[in-house]
N, C-alpha and C positions, 0 to 999 in steps of 0.2 A: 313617834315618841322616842324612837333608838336616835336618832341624830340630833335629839336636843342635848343630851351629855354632851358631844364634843362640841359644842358652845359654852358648856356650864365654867370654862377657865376664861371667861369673856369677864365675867360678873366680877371676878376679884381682881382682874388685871384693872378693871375700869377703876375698882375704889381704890387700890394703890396708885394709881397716875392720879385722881382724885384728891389726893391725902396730899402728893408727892407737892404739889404744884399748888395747890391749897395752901397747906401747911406751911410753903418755905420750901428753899433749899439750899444746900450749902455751898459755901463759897469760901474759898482758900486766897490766903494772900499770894499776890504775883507782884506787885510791886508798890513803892512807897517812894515819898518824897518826905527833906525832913530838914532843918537847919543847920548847919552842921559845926557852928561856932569858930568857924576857921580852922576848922582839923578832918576834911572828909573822908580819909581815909583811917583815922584811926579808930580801930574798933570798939575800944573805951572809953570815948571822947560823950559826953551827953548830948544825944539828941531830942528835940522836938519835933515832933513828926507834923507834917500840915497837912496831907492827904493820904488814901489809904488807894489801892485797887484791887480788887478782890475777883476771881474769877471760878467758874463752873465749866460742865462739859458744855451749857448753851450761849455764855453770854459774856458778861464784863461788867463790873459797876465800879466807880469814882465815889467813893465820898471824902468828907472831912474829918479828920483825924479827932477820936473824941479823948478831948483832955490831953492834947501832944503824944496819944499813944495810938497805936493798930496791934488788934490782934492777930493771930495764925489762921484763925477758924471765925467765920461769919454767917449767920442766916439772917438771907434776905426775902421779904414776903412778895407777892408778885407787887410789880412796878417798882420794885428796886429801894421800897422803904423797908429801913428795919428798926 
């Protein structure tokens, strides 16, 4: 019975990876493609965005730009739908 305590940080490590990977996880933008009206360097020029890529510490996901925009911050649920 004294060596089941130093297993008892098993049981809540489990349901945090549980939750983590369950739940989603987030995903920062890293890069974008966008039309750029004949002015791509100018940084006030109106774009429309056509795709988005979004990245984590495990992986990468591509989608399409919702509504010609991308946000900073995304959660994606497992297999890359959000």
């Amino acid at each position: 019975m004294r060596f089941v305590r130093f297993f008892l940080w098993v049981v809540p490590l489990a349901v945090v990876l549980l939750l983590w990977n369950g739940a989603g996880s987030l995903y920062v933008i890293r890069n974008y493609e966008f039309l750029n009206n004949g002015d791509p360097y100018n940084p006030f020029a109106t774009r429309y965005y056509t795709s988005c890529t979004f990245t984590n510490f495990r992986d990468t996901v591509t989608v399409p730009a919702r509504g010609g925009r991308c946000g900073w911050i995304r959660v994606f649920w497992a297999g890359g739908a959000s």
